[in-house]
C-alpha positions in Angstrom: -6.7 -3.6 -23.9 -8.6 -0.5 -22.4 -10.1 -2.9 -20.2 -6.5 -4.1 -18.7 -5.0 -0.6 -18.5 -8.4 0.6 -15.8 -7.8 -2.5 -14.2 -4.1 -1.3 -13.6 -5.0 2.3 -13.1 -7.0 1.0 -10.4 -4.4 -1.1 -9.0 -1.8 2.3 -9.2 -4.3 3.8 -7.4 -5.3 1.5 -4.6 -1.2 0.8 -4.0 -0.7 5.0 -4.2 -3.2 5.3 -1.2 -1.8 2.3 1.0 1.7 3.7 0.3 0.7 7.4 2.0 -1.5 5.7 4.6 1.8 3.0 5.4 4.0 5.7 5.1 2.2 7.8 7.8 1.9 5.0 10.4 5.6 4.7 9.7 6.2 7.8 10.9 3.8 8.2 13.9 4.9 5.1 14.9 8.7 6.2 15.1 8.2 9.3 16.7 5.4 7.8 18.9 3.3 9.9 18.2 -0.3 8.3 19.4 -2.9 11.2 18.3 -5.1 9.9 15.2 -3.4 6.3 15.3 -6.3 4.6 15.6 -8.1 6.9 13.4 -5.1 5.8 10.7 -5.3 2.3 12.0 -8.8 2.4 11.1 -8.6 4.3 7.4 -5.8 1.4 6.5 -8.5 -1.7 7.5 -10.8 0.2 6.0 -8.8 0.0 2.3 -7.5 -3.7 3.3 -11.2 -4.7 3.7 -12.3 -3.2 0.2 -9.6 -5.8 -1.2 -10.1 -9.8 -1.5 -8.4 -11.8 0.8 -5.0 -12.8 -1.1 -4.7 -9.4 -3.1 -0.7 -8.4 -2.0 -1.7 -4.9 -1.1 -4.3 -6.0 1.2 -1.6 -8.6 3.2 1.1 -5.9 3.3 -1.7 -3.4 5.1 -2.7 -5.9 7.4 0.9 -7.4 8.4 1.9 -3.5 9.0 -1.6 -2.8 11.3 -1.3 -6.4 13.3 2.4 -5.6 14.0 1.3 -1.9 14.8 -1.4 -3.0 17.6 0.6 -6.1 18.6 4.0 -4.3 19.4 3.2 -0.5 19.3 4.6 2.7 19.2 8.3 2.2 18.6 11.0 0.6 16.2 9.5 -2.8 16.0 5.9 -1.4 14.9 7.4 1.3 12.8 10.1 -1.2 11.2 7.0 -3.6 10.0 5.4 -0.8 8.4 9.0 0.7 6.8 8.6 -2.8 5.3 5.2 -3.0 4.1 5.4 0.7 2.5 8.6 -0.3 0.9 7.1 -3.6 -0.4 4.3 -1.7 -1.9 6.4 0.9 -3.5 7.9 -2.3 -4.7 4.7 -3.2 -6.1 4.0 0.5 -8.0 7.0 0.2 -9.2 6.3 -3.2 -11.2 2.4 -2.0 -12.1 3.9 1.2 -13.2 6.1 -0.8 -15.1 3.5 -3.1 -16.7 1.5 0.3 -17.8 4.1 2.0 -19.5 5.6 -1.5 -21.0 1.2 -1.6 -22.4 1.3 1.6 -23.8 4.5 1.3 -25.8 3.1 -1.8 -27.2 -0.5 -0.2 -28.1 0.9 2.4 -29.7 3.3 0.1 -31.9 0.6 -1.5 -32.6 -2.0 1.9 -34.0 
């Protein structure tokens, strides 16, 4: 059980970081603003890469960074990463939700 609950710590974790990092492409992508993009392009294939292939963080990250190169600054780019972040506070939501349902469970349990 201890085992699981790191396992979805790390998971919290891991989404909590691709969530700020989406979330601020979002927004220099709206406002086009192009200082440090690449630099934040570069930290969110950087935490895509540290995932395997078919983890659904990793696809949401890299969906948001192809559509940010492919179409740029501007709604389209910013709409695929309003998406992706709200996909992947989609996806807290539910591991949160797993955690809490494993804690309640452990301690009926004790």
């Amino acid at each position: 059980m201890e085992q699981r609950r790191g396992q979805l710590v790390e998971e919290i974790r891991i989404a909590e970081r691709a969530r700020d990092l989406l979330a601020g492409l979002e927004r220099r992508l709206k406002e086009r603003d192009r200082s440090d993009l690449e630099n934040h392009l570069s930290q969110l294939e950087r935490l895509a890469g540290s995932l395997p292939e078919d983890h659904t963080v990793r696809l949401l990250v890299d969906d948001a960074v192809q559509s940010a190169r492919a179409r740029g600054a501007g709604y389209a780019g910013g709409s695929a990463a309003s998406r992706s972040r709200s996909k992947t506070e989609g996806r807290l939501s539910s591991l949160r939700g797993i955690l809490s349902r494993d804690e309640a469970f452990a301690n009926r349990e004790a």
